[in-house]
ZATI-990369 format. One record per atom (N, C-alpha, C, O): residue number from 1; residue in one letter; x, y, z. Coordinates in steps of 0.001 Angstrom, whole numbers, always signed. Example, Ala and Ser with C-alpha at 12.3 -4.5 7.8 and 13.67 -1.06 7.14 Angstrom:
<rs>
+-----+------+---------+---------+---------+
: pos : code :       x :       y :       z :
+-----+------+---------+---------+---------+
:   1 :    A :  +13190 :   -5690 :   +7800 :
:   1 :    A :  +12300 :   -4500 :   +7800 :
:   1 :    A :  +13200 :   -3300 :   +7800 :
:   1 :    A :  +14236 :   -3319 :   +8465 :
:   2 :    S :  +12850 :   -2250 :   +7080 :
:   2 :    S :  +13670 :   -1060 :   +7140 :
:   2 :    S :  +12900 :     +30 :   +7870 :
:   2 :    S :  +13409 :   +1138 :   +8039 :
+-----+------+---------+---------+---------+
</rs>
This chain:
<rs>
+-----+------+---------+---------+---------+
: pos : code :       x :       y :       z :
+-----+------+---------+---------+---------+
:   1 :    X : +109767 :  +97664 :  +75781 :
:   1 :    X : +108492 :  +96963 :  +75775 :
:   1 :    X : +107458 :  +97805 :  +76502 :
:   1 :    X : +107840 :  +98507 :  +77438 :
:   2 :    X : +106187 :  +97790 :  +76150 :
:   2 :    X : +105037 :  +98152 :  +76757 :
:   2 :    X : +104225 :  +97317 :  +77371 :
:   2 :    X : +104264 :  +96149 :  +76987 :
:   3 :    X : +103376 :  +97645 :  +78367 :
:   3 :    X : +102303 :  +96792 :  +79027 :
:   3 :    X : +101180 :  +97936 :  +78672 :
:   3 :    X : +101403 :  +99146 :  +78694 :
:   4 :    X : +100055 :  +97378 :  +78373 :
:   4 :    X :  +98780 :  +98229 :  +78150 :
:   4 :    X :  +97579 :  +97526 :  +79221 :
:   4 :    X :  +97249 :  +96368 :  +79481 :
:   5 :    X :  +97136 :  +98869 :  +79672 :
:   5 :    X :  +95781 :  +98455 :  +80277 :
:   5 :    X :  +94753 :  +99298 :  +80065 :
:   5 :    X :  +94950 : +100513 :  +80095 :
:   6 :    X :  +93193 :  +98637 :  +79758 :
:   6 :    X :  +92458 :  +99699 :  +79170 :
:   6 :    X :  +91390 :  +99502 :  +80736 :
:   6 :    X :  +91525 :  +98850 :  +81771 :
:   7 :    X :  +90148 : +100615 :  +80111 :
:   7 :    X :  +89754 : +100958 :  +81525 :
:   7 :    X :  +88028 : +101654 :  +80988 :
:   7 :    X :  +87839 : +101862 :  +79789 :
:   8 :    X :  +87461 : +101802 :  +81512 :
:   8 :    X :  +86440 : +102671 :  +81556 :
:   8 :    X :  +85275 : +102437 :  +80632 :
:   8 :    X :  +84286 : +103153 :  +80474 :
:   9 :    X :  +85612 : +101174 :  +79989 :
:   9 :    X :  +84236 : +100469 :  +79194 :
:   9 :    X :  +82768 : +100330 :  +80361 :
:   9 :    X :  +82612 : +100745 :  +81510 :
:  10 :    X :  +82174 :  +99818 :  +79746 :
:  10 :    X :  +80060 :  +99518 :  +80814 :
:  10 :    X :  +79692 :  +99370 :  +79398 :
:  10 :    X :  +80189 :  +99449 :  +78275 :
:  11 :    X :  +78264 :  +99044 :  +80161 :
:  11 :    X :  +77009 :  +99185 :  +80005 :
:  11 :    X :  +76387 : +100434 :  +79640 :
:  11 :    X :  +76248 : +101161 :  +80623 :
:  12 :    X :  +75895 : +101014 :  +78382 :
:  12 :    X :  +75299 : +102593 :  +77880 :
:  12 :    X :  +74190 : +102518 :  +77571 :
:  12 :    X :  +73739 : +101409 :  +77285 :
:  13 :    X :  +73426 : +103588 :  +77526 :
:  13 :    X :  +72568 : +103314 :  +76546 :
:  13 :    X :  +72703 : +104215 :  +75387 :
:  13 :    X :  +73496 : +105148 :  +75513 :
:  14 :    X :  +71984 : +104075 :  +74149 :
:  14 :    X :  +72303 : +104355 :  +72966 :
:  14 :    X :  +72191 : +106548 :  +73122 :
:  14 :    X :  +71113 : +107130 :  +73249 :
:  15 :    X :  +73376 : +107175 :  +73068 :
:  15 :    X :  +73140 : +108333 :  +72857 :
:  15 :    X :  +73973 : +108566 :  +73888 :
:  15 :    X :  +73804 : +109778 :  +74016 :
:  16 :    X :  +74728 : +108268 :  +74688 :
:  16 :    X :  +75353 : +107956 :  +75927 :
:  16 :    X :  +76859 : +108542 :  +75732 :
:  16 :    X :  +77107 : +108432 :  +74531 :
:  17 :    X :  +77829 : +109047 :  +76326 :
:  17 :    X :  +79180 : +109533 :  +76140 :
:  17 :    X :  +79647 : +108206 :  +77040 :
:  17 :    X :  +78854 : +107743 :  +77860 :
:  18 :    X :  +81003 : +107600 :  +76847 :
:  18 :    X :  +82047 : +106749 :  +77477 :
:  18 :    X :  +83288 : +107529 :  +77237 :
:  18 :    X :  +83486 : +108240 :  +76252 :
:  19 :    X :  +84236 : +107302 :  +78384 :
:  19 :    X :  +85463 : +107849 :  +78103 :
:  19 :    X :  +86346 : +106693 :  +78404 :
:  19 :    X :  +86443 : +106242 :  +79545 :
:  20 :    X :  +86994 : +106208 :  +77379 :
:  20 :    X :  +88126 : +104543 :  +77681 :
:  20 :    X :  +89315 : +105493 :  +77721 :
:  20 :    X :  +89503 : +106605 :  +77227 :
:  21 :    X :  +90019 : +104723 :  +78435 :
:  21 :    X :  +91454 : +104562 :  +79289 :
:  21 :    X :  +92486 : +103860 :  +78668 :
:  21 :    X :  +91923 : +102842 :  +78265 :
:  22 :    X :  +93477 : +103806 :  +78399 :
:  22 :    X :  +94657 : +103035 :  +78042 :
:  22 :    X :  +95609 : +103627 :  +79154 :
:  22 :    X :  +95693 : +104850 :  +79258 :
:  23 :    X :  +96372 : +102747 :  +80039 :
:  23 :    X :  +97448 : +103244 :  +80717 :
:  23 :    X :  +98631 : +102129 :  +80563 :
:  23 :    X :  +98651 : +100900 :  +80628 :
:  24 :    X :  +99427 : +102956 :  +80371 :
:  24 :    X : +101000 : +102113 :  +79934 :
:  24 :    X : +101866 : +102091 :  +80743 :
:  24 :    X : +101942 : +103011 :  +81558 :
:  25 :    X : +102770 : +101039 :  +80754 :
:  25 :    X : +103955 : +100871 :  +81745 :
:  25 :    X : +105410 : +100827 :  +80513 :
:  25 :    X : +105100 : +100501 :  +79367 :
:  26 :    X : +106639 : +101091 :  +80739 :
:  26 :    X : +107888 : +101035 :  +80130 :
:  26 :    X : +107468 : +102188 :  +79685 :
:  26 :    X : +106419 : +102721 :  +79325 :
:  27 :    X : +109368 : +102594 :  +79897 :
:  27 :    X : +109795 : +103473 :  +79050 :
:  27 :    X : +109994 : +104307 :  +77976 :
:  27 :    X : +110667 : +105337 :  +77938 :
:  28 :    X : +109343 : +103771 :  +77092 :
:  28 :    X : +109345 : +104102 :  +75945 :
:  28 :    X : +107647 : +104580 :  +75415 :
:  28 :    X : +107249 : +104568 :  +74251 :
:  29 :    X : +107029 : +104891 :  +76363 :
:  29 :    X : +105785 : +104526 :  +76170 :
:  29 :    X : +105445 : +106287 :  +74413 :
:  29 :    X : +104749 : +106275 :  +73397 :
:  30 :    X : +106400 : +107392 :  +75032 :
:  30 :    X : +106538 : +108447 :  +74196 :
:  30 :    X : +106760 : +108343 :  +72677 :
:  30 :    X : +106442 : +109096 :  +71756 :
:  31 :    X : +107399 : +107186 :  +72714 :
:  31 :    X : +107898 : +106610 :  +71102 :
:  31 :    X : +107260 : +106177 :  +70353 :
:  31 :    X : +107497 : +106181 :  +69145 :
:  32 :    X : +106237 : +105671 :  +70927 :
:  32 :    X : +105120 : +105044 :  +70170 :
:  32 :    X : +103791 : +106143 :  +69615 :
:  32 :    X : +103470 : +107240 :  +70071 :
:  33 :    X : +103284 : +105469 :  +68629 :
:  33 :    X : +101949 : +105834 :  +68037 :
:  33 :    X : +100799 : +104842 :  +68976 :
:  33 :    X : +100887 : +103677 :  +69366 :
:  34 :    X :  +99923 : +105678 :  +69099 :
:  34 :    X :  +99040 : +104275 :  +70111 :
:  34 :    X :  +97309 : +104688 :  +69086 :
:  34 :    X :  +97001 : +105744 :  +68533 :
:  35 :    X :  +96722 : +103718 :  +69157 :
:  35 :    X :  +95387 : +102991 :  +68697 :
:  35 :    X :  +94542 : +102456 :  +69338 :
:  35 :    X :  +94815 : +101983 :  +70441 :
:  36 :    X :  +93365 : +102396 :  +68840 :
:  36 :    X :  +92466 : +101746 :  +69801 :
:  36 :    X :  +91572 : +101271 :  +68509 :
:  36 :    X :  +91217 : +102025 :  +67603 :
:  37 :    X :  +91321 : +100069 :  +68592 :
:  37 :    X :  +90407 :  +98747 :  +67968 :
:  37 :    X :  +89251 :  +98392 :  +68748 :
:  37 :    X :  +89247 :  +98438 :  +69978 :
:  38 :    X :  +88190 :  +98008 :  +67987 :
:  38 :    X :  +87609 :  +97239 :  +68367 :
:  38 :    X :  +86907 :  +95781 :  +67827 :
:  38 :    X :  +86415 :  +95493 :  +66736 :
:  39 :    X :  +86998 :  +95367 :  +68482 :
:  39 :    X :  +85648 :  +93718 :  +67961 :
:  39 :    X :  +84974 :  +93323 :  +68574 :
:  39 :    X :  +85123 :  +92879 :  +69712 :
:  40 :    X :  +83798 :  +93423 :  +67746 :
:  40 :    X :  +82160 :  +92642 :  +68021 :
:  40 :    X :  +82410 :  +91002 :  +67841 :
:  40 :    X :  +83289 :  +90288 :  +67359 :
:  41 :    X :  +81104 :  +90815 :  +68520 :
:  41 :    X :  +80897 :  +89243 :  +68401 :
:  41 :    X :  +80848 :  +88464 :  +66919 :
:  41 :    X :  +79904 :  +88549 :  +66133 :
:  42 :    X :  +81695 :  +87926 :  +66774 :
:  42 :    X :  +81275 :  +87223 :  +65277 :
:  42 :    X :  +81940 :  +87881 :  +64258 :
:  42 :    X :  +81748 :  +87540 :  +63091 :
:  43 :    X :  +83116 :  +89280 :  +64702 :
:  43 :    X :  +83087 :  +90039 :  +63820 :
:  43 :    X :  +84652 :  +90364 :  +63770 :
:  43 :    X :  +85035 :  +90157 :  +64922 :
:  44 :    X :  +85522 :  +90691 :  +63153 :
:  44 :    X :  +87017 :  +91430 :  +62695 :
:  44 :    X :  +87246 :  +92093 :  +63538 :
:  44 :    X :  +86413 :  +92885 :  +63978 :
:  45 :    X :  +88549 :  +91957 :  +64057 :
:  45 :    X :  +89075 :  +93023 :  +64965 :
:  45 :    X :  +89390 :  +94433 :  +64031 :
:  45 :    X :  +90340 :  +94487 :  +63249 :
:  46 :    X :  +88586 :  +95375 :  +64213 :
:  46 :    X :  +88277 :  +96879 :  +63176 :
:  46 :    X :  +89087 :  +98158 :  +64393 :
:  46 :    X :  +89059 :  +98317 :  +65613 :
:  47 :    X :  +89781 :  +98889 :  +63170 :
:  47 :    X :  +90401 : +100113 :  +63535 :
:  47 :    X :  +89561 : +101009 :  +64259 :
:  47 :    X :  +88380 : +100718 :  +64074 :
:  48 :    X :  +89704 : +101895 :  +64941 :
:  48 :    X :  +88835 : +102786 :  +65244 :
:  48 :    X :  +89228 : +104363 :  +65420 :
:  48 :    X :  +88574 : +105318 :  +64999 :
:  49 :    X :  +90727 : +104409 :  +66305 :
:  49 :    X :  +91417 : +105793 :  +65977 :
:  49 :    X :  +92757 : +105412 :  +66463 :
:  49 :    X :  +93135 : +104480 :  +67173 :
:  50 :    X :  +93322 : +106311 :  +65932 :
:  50 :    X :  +94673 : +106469 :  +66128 :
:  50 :    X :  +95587 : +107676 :  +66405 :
:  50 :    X :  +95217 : +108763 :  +65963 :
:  51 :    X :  +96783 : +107595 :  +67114 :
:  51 :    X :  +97737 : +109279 :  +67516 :
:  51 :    X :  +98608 : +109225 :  +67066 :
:  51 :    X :  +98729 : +108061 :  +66682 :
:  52 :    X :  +99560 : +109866 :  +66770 :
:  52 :    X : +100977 : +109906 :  +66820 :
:  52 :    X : +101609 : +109828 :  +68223 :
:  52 :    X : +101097 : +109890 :  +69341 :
:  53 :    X : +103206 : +109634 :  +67709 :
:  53 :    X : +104237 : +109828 :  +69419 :
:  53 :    X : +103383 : +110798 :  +70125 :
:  53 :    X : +102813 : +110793 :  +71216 :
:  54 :    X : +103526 : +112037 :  +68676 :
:  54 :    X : +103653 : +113337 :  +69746 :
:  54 :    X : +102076 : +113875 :  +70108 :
:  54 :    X : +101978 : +114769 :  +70949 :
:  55 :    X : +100743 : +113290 :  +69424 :
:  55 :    X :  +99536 : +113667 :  +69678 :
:  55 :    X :  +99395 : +114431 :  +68831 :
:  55 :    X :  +98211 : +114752 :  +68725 :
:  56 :    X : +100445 : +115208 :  +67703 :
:  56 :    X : +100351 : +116033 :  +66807 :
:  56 :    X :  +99161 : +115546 :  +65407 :
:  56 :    X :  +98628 : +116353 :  +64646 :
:  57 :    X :  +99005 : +114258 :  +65382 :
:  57 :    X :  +98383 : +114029 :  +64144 :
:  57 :    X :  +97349 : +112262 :  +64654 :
:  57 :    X :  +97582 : +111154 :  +65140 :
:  58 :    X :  +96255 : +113035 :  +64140 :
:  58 :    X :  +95322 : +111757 :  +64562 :
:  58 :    X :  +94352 : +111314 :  +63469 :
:  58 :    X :  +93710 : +112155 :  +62840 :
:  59 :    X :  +94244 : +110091 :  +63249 :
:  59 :    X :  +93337 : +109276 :  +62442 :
:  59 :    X :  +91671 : +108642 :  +63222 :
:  59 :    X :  +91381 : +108466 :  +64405 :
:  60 :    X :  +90989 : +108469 :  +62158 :
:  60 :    X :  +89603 : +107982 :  +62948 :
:  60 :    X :  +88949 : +107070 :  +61740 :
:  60 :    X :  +89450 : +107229 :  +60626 :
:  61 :    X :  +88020 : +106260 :  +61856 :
:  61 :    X :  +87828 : +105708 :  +61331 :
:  61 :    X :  +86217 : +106184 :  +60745 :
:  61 :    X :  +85402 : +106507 :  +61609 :
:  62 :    X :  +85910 : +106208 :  +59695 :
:  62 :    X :  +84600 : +106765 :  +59103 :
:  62 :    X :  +83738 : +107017 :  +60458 :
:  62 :    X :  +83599 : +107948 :  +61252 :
:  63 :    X :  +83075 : +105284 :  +60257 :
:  63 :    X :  +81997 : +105591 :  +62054 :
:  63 :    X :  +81819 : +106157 :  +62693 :
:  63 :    X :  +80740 : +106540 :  +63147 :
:  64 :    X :  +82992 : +106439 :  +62978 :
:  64 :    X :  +83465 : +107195 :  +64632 :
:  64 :    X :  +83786 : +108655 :  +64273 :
:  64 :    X :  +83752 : +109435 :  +65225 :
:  65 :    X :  +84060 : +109111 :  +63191 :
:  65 :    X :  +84345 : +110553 :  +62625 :
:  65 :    X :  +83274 : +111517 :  +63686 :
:  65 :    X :  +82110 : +111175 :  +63477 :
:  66 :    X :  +83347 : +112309 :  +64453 :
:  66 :    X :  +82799 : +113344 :  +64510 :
:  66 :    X :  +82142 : +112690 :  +66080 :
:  66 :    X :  +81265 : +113466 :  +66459 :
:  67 :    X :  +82225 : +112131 :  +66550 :
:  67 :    X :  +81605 : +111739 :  +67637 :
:  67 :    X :  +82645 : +110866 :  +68642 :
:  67 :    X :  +82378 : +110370 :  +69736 :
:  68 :    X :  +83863 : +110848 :  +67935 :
:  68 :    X :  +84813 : +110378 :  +68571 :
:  68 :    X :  +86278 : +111121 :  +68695 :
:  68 :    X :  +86833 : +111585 :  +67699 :
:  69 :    X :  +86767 : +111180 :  +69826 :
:  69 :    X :  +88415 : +111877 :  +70050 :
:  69 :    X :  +89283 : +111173 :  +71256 :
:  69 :    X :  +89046 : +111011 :  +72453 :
:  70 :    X :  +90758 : +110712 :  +70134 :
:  70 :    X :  +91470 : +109991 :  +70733 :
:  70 :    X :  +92881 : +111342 :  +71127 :
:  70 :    X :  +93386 : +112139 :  +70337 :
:  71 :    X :  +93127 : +111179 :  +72379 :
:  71 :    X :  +94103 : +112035 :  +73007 :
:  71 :    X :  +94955 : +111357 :  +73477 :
:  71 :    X :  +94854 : +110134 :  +73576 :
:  72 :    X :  +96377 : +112316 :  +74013 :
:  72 :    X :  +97170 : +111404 :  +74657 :
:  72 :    X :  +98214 : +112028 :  +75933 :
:  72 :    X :  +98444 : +113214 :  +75701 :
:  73 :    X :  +98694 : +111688 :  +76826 :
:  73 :    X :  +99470 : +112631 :  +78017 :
:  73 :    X : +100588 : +111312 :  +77904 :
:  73 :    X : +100390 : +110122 :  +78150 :
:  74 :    X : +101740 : +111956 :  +77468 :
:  74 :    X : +102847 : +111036 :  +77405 :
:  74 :    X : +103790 : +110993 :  +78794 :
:  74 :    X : +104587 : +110097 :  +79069 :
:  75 :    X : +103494 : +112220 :  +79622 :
:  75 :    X : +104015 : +112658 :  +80501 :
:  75 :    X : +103205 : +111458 :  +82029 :
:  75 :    X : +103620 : +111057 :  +83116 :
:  76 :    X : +102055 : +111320 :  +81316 :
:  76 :    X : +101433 : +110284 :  +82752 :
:  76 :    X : +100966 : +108958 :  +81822 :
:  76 :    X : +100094 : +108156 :  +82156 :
:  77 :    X : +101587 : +108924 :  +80833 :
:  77 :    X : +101863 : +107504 :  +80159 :
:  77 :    X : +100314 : +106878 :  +79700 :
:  77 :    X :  +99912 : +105725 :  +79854 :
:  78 :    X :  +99519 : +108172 :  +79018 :
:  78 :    X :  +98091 : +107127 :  +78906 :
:  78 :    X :  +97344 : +107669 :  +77512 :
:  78 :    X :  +97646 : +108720 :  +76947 :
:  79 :    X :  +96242 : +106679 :  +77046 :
:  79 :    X :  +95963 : +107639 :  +76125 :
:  79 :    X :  +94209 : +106911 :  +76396 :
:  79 :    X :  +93669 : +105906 :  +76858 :
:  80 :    X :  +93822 : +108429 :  +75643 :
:  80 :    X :  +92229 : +108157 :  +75434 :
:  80 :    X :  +91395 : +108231 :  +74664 :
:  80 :    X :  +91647 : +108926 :  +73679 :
:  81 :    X :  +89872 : +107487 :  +74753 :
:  81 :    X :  +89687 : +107782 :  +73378 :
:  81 :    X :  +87654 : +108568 :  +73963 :
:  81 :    X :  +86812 : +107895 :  +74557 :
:  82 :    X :  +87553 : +109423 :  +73705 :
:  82 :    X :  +86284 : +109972 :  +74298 :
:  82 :    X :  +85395 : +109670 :  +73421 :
:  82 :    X :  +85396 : +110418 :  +72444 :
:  83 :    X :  +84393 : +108575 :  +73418 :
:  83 :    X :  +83186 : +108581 :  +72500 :
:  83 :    X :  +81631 : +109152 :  +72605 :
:  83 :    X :  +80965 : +108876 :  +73603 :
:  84 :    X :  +81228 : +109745 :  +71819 :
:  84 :    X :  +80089 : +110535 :  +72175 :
:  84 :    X :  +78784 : +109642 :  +71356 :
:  84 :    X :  +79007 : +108719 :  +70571 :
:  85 :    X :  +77382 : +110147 :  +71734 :
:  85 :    X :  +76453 : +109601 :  +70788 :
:  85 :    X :  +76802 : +108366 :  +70288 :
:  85 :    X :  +77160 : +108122 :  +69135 :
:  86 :    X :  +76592 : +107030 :  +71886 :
:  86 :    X :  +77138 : +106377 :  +71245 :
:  86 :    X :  +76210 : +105222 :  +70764 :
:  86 :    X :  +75078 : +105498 :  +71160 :
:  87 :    X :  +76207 : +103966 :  +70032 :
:  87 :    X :  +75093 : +103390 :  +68872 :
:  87 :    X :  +75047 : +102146 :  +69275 :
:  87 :    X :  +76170 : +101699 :  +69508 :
:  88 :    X :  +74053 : +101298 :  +69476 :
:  88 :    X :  +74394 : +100220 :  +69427 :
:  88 :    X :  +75084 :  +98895 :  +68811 :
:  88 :    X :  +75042 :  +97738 :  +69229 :
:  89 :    X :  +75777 :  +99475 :  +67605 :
:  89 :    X :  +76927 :  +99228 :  +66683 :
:  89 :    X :  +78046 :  +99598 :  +67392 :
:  89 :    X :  +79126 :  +99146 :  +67014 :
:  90 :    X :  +78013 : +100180 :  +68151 :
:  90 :    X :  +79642 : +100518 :  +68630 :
:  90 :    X :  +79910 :  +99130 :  +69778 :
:  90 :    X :  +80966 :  +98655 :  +70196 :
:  91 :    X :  +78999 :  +98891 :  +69951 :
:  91 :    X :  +79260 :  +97189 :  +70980 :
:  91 :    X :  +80276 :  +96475 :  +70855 :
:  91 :    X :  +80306 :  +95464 :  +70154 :
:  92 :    X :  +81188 :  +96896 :  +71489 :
:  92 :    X :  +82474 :  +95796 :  +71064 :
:  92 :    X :  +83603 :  +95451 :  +72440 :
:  92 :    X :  +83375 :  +95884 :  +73570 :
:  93 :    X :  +84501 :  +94828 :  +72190 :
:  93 :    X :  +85886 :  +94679 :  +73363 :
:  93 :    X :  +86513 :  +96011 :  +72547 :
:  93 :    X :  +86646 :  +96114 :  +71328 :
:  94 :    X :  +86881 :  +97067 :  +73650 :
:  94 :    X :  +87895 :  +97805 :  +72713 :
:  94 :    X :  +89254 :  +97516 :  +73269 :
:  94 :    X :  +89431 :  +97271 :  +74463 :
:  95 :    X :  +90301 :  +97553 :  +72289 :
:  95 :    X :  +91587 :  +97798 :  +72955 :
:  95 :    X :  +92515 :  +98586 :  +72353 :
:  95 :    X :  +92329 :  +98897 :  +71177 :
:  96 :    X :  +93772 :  +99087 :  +73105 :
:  96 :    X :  +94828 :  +99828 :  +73007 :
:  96 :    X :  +95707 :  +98734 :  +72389 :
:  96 :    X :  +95827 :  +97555 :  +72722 :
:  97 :    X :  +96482 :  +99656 :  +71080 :
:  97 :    X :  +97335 :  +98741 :  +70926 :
:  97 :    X :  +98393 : +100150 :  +70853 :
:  97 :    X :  +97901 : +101277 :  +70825 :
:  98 :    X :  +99903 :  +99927 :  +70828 :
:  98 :    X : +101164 : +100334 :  +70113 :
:  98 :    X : +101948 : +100498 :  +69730 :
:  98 :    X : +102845 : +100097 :  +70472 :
:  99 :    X : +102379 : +101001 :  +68691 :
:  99 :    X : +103187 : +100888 :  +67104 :
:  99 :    X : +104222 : +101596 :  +66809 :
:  99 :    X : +103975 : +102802 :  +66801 :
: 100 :    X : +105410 : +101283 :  +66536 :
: 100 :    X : +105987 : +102228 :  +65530 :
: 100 :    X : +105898 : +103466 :  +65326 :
: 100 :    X : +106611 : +104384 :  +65732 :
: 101 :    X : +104610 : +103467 :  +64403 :
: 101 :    X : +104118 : +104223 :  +62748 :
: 101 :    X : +102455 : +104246 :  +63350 :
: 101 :    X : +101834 : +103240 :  +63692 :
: 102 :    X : +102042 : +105367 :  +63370 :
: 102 :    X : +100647 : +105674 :  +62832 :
: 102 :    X :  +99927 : +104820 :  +62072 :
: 102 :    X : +100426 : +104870 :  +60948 :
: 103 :    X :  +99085 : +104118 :  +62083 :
: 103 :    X :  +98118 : +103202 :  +60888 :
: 103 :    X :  +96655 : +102749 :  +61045 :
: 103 :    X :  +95881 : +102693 :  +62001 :
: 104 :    X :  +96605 : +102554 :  +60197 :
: 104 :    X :  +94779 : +101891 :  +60486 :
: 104 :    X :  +95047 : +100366 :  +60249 :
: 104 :    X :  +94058 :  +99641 :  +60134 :
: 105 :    X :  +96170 :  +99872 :  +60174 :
: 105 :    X :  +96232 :  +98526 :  +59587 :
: 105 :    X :  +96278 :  +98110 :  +61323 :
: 105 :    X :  +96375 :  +98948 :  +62219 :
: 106 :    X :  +96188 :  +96715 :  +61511 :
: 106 :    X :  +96419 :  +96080 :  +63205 :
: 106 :    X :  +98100 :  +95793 :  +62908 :
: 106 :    X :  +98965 :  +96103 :  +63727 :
: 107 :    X :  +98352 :  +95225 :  +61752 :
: 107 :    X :  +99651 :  +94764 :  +61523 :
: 107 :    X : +100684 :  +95512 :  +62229 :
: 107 :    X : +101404 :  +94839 :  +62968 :
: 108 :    X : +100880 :  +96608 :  +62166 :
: 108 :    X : +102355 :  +97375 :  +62459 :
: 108 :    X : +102218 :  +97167 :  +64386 :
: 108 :    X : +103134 :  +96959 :  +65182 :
: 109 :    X : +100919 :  +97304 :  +64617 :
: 109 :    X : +100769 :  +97237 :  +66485 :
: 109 :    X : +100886 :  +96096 :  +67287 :
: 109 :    X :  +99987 :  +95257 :  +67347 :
: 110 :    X : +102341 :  +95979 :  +68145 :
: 110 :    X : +103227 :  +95098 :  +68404 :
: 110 :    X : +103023 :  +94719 :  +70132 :
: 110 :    X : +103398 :  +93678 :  +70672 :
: 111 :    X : +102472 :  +95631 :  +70653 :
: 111 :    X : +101552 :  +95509 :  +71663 :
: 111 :    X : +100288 :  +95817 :  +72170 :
: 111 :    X : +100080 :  +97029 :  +72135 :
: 112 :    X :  +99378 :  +95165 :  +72623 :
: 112 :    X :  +97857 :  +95119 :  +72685 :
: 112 :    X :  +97580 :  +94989 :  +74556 :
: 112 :    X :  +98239 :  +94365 :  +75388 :
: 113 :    X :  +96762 :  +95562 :  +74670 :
: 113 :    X :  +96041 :  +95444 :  +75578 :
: 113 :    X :  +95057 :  +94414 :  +75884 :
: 113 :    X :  +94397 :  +94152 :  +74879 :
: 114 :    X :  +94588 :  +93477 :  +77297 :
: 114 :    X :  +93543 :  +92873 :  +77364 :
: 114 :    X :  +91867 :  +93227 :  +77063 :
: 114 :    X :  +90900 :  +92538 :  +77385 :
: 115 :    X :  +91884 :  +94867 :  +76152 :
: 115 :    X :  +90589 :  +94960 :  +76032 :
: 115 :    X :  +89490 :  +95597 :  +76884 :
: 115 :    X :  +89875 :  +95082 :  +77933 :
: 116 :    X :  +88548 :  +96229 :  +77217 :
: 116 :    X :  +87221 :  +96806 :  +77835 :
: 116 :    X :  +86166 :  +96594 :  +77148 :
: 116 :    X :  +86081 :  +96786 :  +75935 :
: 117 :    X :  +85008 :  +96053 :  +78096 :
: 117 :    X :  +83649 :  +95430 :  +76887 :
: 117 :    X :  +83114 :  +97075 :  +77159 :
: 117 :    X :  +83296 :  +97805 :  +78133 :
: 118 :    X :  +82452 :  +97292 :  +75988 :
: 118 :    X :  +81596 :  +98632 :  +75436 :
: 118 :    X :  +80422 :  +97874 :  +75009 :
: 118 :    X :  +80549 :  +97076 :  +74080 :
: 119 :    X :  +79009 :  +98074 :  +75731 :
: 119 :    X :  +78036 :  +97734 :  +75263 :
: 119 :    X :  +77148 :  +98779 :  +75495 :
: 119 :    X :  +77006 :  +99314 :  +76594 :
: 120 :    X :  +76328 :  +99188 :  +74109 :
: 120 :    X :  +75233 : +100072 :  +74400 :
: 120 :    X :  +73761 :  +99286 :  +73841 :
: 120 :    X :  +73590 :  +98640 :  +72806 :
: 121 :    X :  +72805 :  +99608 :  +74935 :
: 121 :    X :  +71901 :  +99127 :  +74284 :
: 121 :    X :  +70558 : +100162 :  +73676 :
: 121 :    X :  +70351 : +101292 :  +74117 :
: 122 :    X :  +69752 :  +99522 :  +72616 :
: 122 :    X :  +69433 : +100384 :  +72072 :
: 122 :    X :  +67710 : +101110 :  +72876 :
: 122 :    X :  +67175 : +102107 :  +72391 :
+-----+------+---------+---------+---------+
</rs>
């Protein structure tokens, strides 16, 4: 089992870099693929990026293409996701979730984190 805790969300303003935090507890934390979601008010909990176990292979979601990078240190059990230029569309709770399997779906991610509010204003 995993415990997730995320970290390093605020207050931005629009054009602004944030760097969020996921830090994990259990054993197994290496086995997993880990993700990070977010949701707005009123709105779908939406993919945003994703790693493999090994950090070898990473997914992103259109939006976030090119202004966003999710990393990971399996060795100090955490992963991150560095957002740059960031929009007032990116306003959301983000959280860590992790999986199995690599995905953009929420389905396969079997543990979640309580979330970090990300608000930029414009």
């Amino acid at each position: 089992q995993v415990q997730l805790v995320e970290s390093g969300g605020g207050l931005v303003q629009a054009g602004a870099s944030l760097r969020l935090s996921c830090a994990a507890s259990g054993r197994a934390f290496s086995r997993y693929a880990m993700g990070w979601f977010r949701q707005a008010p009123g709105k779908e909990r939406e993919f945003v990026a994703a790693i493999s176990w090994s950090g070898g292979s990473t997914l992103y979601e259109d939006s976030v293409k090119g202004r966003a990078t999710i990393s990971r240190d399996n060795g100090k059990k955490t992963v991150s996701l560095q957002m740059n230029s960031l929009k007032p569309d990116d306003t959301a709770v983000y959280y860590c979730a992790a999986a199995a399997s690599m995905g953009m779906s929420a389905n396969p991610y079997h543990y979640w984190g309580q979330g970090t509010q990300v608000t930029v204003s414009s």
